[in-house]
C-alpha positions in Angstrom: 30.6 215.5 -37.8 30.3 212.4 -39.9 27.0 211.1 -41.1 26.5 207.3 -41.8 26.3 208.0 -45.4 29.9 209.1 -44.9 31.1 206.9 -43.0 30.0 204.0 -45.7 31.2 205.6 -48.2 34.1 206.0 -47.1 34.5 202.2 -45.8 33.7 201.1 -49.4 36.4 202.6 -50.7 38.4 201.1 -48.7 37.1 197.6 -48.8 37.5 198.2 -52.5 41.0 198.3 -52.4 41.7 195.3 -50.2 43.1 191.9 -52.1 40.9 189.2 -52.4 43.8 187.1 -51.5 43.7 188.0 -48.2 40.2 187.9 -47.3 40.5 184.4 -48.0 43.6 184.2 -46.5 42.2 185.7 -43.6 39.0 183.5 -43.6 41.1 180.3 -43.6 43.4 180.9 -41.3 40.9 182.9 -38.7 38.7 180.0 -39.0 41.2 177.6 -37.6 42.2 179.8 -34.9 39.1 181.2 -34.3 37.1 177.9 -34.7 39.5 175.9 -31.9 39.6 179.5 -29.5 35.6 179.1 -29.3 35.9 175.4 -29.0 38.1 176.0 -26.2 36.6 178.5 -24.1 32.9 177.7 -24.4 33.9 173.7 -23.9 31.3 173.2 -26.7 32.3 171.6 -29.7 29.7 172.4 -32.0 30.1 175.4 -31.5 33.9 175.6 -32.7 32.7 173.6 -35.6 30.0 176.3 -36.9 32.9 178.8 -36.8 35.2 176.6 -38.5 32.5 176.0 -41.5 31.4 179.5 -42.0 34.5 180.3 -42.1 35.7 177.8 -44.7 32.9 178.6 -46.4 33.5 182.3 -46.7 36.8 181.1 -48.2 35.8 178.7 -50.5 33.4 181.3 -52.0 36.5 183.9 -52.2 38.7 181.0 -53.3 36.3 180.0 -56.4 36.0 183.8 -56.8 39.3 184.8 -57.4 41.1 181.1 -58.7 38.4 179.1 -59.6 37.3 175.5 -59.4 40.1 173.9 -59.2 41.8 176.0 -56.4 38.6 176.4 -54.6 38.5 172.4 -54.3 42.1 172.2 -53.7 42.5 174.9 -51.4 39.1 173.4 -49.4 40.6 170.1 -49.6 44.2 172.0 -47.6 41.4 173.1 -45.4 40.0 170.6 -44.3 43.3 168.4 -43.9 44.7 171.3 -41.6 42.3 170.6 -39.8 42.4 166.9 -39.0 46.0 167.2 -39.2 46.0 169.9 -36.2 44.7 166.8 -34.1 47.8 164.4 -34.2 50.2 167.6 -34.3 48.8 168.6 -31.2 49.9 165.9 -29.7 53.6 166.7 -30.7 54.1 170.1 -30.2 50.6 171.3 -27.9 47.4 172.3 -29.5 47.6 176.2 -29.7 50.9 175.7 -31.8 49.8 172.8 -34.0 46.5 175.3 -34.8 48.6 178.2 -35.6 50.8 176.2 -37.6 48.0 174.6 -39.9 46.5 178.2 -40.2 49.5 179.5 -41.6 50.1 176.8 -43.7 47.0 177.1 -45.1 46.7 180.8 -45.6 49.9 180.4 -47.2 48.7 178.2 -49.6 45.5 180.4 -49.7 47.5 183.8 -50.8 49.9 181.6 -53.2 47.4 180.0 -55.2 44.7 182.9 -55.3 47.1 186.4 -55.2 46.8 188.1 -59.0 50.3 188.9 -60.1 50.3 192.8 -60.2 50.6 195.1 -63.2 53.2 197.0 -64.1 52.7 200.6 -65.1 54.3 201.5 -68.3 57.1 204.2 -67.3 55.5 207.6 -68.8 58.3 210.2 -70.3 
């Protein structure tokens, strides 16, 4: 049987080993989705927003973590143009596609900009 000291330990080491990169991916692109879905269903605005900025928020902090200033003011800037930009796309091509385009757009951008390029081993004899 587990005990909760297992069980954290045993989460740490896995958070450990998952890429910045896609936390803030993640945090980008589930705040778009996540910030319109609670929008939608509660019918309360606000509430969509709060979603929306903790989310960007959690990703700005990763994005100035892992890339710095300058891509945690560029990549919040992508954010926040998604967004408004979901709004006339919307229009075009219905709201649940225009949101899931802008979040991958922008965790694209997120992952590009903030990935580390990985290390090659040295082959061993």
């Amino acid at each position: 049987m587990a005990t909760a000291a297992g069980v954290g330990a045993g989460a740490a080491t896995s958070a450990a080993r998952f890429p910045a990169a896609a936390v803030a991916a993640g945090a980008a692109a589930g705040g778009l989705v996540g910030g319109y879905g609670i929008a939608r269903w509660t019918k309360k605005r606000p509430l969509g927003g709060i979603a929306l900025a903790a989310a960007g928020a959690v990703a700005a902090r990763e994005w100035h973590r892992t890339g710095g200033t300058k891509a945690a003011v560029g990549l919040s800037a992508a954010y926040l143009v998604a967004f408004a930009g979901s709004h006339p796309l919307a229009k075009k091509i219905g709201a649940w596609p225009a949101v899931l385009t802008v979040a991958g757009a922008v965790a694209a951008a997120s992952w590009t900009v903030t990935r580390r390029p990985v290390r090659q081993e040295r082959d061993r004899p």
